[in-house]
MOPAC internal coordinates of N, CA, C and O (Angstrom, degrees):
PM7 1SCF
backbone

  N    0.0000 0     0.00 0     0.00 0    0    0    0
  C    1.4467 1     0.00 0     0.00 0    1    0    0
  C    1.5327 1   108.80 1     0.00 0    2    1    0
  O    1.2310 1   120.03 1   -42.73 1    3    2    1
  N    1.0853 1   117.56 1   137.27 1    3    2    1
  C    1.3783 1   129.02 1  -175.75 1    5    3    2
  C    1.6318 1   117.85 1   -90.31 1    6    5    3
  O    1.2310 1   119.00 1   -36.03 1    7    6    5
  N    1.4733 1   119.51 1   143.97 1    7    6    5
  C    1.5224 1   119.15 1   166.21 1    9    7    6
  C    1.1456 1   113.06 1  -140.60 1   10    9    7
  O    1.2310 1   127.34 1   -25.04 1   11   10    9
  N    1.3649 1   103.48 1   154.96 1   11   10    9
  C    1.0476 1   113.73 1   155.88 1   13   11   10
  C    1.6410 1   128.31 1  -128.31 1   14   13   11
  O    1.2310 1   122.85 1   -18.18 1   15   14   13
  N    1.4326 1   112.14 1   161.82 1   15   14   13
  C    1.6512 1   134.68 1  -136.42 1   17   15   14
  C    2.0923 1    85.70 1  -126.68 1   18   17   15
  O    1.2310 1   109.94 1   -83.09 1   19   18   17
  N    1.1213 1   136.48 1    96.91 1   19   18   17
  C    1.3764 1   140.67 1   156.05 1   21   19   18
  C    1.4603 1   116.06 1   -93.15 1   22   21   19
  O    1.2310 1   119.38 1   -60.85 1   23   22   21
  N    1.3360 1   118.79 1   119.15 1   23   22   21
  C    1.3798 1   135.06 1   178.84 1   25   23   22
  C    1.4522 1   115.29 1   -84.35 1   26   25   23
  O    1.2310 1   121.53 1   -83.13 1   27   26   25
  N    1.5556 1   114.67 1    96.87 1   27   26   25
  C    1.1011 1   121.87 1  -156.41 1   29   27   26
  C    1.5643 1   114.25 1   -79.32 1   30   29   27
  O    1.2310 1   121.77 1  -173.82 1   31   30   29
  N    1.3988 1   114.22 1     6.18 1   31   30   29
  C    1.0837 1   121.93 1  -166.67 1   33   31   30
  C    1.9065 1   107.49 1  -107.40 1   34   33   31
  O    1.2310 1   127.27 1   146.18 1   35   34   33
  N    1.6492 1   103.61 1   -33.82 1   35   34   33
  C    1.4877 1   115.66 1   174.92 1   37   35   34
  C    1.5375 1   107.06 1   -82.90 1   38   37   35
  O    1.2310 1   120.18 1   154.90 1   39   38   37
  N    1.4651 1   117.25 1   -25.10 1   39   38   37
  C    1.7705 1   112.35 1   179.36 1   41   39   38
  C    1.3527 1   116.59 1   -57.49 1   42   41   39
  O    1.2310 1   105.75 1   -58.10 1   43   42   41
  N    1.2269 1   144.03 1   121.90 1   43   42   41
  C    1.4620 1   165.31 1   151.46 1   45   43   42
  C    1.7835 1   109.59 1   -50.98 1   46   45   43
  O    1.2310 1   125.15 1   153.26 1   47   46   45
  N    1.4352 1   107.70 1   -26.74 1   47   46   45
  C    1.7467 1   111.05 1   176.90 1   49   47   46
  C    1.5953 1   104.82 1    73.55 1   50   49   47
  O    1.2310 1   123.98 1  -147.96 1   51   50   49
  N    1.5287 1   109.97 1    32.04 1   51   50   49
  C    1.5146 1   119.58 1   176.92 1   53   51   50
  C    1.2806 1   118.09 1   -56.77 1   54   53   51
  O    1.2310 1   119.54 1   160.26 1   55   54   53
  N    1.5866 1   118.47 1   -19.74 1   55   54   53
  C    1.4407 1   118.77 1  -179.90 1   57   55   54
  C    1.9835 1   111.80 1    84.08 1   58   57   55
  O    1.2310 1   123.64 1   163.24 1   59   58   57
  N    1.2209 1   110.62 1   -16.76 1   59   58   57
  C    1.3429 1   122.24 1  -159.61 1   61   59   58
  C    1.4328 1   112.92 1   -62.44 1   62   61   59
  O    1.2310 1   131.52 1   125.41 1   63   62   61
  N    1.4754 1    95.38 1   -54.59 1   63   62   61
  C    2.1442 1   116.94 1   164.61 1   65   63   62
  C    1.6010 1    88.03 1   -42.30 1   66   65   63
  O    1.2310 1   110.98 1    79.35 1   67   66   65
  N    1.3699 1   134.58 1  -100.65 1   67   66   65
  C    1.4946 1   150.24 1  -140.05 1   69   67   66
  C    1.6264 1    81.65 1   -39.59 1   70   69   67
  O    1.2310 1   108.51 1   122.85 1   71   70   69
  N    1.1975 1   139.09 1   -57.15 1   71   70   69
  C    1.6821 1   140.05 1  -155.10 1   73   71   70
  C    1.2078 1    99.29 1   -49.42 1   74   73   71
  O    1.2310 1   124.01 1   120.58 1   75   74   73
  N    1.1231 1   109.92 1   -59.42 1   75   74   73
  C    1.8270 1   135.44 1  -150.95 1   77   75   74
  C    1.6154 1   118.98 1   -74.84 1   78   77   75
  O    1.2310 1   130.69 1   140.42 1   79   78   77
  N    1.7438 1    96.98 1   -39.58 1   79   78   77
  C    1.7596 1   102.74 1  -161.87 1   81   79   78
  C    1.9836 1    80.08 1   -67.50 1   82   81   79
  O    1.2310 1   128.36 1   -33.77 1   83   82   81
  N    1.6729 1   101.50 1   146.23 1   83   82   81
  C    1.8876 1   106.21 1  -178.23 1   85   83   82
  C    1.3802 1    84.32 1   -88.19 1   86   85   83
  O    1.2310 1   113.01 1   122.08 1   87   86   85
  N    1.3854 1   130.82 1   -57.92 1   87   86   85
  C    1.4082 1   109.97 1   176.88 1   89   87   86
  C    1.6556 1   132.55 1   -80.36 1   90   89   87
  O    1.2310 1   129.52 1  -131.98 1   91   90   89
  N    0.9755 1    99.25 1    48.02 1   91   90   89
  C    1.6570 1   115.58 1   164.12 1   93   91   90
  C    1.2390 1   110.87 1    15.89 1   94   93   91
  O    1.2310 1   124.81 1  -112.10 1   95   94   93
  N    1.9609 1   108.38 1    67.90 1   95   94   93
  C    1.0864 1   108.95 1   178.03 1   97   95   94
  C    1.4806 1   115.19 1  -128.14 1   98   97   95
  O    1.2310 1   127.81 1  -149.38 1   99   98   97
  N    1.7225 1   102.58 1    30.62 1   99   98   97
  C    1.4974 1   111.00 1   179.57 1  101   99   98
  C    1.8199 1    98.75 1  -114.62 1  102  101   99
  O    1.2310 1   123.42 1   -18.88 1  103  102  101
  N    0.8121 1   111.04 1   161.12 1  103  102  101
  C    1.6418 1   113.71 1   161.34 1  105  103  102
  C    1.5373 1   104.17 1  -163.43 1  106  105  103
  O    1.2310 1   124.02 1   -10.60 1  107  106  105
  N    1.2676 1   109.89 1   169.40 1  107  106  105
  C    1.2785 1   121.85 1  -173.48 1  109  107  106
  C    2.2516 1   108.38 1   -88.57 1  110  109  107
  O    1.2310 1   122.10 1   -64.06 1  111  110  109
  N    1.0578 1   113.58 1   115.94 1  111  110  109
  C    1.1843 1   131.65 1   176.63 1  113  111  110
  C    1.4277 1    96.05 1   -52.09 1  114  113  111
  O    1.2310 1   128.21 1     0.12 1  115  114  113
  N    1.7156 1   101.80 1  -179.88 1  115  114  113
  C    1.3731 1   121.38 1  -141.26 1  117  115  114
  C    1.6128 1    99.14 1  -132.92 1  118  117  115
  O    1.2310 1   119.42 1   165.11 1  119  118  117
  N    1.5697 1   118.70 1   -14.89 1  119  118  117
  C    1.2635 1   147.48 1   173.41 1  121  119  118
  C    1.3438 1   117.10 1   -84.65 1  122  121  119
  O    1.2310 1   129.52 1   -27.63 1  123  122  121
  N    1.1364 1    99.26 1   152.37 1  123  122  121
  C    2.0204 1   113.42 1   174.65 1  125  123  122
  C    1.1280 1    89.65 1   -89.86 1  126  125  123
  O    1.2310 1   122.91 1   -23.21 1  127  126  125
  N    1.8189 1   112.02 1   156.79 1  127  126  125
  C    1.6318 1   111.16 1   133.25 1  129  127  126
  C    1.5405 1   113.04 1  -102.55 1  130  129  127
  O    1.2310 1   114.66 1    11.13 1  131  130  129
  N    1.3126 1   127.72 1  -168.87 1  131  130  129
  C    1.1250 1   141.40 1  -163.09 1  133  131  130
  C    1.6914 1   103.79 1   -61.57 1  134  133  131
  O    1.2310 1   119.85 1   127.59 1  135  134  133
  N    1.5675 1   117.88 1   -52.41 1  135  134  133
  C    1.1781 1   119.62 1   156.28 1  137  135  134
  C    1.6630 1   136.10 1   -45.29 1  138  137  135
  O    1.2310 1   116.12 1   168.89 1  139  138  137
  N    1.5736 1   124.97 1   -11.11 1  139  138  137
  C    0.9514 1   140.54 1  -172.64 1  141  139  138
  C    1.4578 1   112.42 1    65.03 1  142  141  139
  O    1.2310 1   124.94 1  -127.61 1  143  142  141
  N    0.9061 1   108.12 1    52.39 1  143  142  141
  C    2.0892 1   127.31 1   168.26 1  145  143  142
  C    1.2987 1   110.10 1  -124.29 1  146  145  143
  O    1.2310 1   119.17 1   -55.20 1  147  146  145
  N    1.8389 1   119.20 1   124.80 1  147  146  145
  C    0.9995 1   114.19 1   161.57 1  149  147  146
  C    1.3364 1   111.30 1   -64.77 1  150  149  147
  O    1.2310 1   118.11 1   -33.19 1  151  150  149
  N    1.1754 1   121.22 1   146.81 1  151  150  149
  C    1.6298 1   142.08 1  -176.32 1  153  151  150
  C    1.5781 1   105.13 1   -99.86 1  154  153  151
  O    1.2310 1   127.49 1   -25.27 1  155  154  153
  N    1.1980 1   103.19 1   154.73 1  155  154  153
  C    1.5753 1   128.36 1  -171.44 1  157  155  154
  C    1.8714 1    94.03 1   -99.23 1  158  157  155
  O    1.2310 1   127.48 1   -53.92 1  159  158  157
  N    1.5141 1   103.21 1   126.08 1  159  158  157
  C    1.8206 1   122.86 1   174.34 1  161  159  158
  C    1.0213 1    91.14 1  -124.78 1  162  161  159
  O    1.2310 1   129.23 1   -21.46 1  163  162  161
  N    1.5509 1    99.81 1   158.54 1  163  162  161
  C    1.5485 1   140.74 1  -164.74 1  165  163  162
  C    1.5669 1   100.70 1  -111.96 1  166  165  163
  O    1.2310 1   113.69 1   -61.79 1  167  166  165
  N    1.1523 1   129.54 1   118.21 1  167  166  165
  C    1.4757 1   133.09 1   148.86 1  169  167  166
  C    1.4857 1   106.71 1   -72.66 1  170  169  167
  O    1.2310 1   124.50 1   -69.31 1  171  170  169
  N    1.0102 1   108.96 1   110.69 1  171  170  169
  C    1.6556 1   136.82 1   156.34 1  173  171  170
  C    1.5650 1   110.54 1   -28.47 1  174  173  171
  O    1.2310 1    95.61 1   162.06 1  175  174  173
  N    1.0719 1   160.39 1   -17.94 1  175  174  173
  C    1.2390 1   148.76 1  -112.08 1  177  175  174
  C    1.5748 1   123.88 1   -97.77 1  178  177  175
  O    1.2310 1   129.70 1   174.38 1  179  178  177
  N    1.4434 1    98.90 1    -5.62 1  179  178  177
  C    1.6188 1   104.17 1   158.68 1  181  179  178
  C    1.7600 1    92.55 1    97.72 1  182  181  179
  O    1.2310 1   115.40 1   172.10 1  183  182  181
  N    1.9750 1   126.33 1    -7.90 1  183  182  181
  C    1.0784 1   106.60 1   158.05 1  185  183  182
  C    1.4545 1   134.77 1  -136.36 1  186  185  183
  O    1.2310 1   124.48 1  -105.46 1  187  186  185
  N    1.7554 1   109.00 1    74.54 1  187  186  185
  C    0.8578 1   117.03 1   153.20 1  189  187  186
  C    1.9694 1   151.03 1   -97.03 1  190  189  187
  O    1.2310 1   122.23 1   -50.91 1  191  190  189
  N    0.8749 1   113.33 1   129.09 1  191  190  189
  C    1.0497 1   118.41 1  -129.05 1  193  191  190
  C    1.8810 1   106.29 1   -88.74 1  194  193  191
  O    1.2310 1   135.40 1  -170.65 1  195  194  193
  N    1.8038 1    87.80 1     9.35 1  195  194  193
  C    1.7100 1    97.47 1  -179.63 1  197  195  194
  C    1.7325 1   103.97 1    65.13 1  198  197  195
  O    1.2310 1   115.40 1  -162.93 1  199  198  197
  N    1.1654 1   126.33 1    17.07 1  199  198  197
  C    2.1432 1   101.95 1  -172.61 1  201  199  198
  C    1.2908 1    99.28 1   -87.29 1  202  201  199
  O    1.2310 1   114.57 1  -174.96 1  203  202  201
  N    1.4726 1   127.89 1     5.04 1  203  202  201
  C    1.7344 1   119.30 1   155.24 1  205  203  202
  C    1.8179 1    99.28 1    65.23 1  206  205  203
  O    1.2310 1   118.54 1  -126.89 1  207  206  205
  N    1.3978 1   120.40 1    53.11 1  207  206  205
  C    1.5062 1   120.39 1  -176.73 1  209  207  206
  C    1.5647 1    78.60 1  -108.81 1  210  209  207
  O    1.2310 1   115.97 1   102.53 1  211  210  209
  N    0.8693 1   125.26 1   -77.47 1  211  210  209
  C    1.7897 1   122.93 1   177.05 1  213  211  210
  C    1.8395 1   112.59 1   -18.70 1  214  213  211
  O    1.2310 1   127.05 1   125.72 1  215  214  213
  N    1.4155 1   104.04 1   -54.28 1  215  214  213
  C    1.7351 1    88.50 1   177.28 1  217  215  214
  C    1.3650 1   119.88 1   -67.40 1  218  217  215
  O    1.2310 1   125.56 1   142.68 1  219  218  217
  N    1.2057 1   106.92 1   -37.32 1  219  218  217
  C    1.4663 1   109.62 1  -154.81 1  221  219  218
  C    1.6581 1   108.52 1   -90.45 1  222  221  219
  O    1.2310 1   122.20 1   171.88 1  223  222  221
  N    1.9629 1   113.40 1    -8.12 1  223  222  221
  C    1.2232 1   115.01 1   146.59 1  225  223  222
  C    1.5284 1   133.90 1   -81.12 1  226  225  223
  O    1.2310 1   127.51 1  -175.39 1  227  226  225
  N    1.5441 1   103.14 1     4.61 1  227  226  225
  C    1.4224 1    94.15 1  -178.47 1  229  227  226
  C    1.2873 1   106.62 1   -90.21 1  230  229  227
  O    1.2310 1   127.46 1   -29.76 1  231  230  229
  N    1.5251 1   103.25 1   150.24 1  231  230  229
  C    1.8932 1   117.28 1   179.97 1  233  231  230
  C    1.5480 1   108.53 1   -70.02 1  234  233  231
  O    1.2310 1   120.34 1   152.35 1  235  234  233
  N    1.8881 1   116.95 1   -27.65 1  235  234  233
  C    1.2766 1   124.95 1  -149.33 1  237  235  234
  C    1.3679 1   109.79 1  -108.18 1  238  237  235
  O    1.2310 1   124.42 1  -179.33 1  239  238  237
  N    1.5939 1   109.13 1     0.67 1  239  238  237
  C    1.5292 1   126.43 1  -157.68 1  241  239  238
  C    1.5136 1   100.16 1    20.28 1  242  241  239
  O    1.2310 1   123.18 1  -106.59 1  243  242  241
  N    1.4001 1   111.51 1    73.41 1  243  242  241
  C    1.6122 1   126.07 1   158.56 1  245  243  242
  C    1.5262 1   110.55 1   -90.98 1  246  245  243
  O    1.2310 1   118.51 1  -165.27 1  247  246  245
  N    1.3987 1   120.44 1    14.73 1  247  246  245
  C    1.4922 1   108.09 1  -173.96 1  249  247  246
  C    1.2440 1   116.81 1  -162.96 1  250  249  247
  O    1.2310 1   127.40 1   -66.73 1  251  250  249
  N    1.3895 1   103.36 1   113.27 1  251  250  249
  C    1.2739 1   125.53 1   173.22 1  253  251  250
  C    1.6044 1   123.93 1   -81.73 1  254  253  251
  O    1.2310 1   120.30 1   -57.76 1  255  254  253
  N    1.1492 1   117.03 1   122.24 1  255  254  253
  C    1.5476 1   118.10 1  -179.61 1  257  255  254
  C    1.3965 1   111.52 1  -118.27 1  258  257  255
  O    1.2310 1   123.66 1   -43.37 1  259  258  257
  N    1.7824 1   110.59 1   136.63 1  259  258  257
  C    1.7523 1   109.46 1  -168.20 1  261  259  258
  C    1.3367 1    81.33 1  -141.08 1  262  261  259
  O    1.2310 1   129.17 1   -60.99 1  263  262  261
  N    1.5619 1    99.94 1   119.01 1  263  262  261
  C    1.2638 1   141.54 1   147.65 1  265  263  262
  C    1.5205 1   113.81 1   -32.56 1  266  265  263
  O    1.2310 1   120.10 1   180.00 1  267  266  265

């Protein structure tokens, strides 16, 4: 099972991750970070599928994905 690790402190709240994940398992949080950007969370849900389209679309490389 795959995860992923978002650095809530490097996310900008670009929206770009939420576009991308096919199983629409990112959305944009409800929280600030220190910068005053809501940040992009991960629903847990047991189906992600690791294809790393979320990291490798982020501008802020806020996201790490482990296979």
């Amino acid at each position: 099972m795959a995860k992923i690790e978002i650095d809530r402190e490097r996310c900008k709240g670009c929206g770009l991750c939420t576009i991308s994940c096919p199983k629409e398992l990112l959305r944009m949080g409800e929280e600030i970070n220190r910068q005053g950007y809501f940040f992009a969370v991960w629903e847990d849900t047991g189906e992600c599928t690791g294809c790393a389209i979320c990291g490798e679309i982020c501008p802020d490389v806020a996201i790490c994905v482990w296979r």
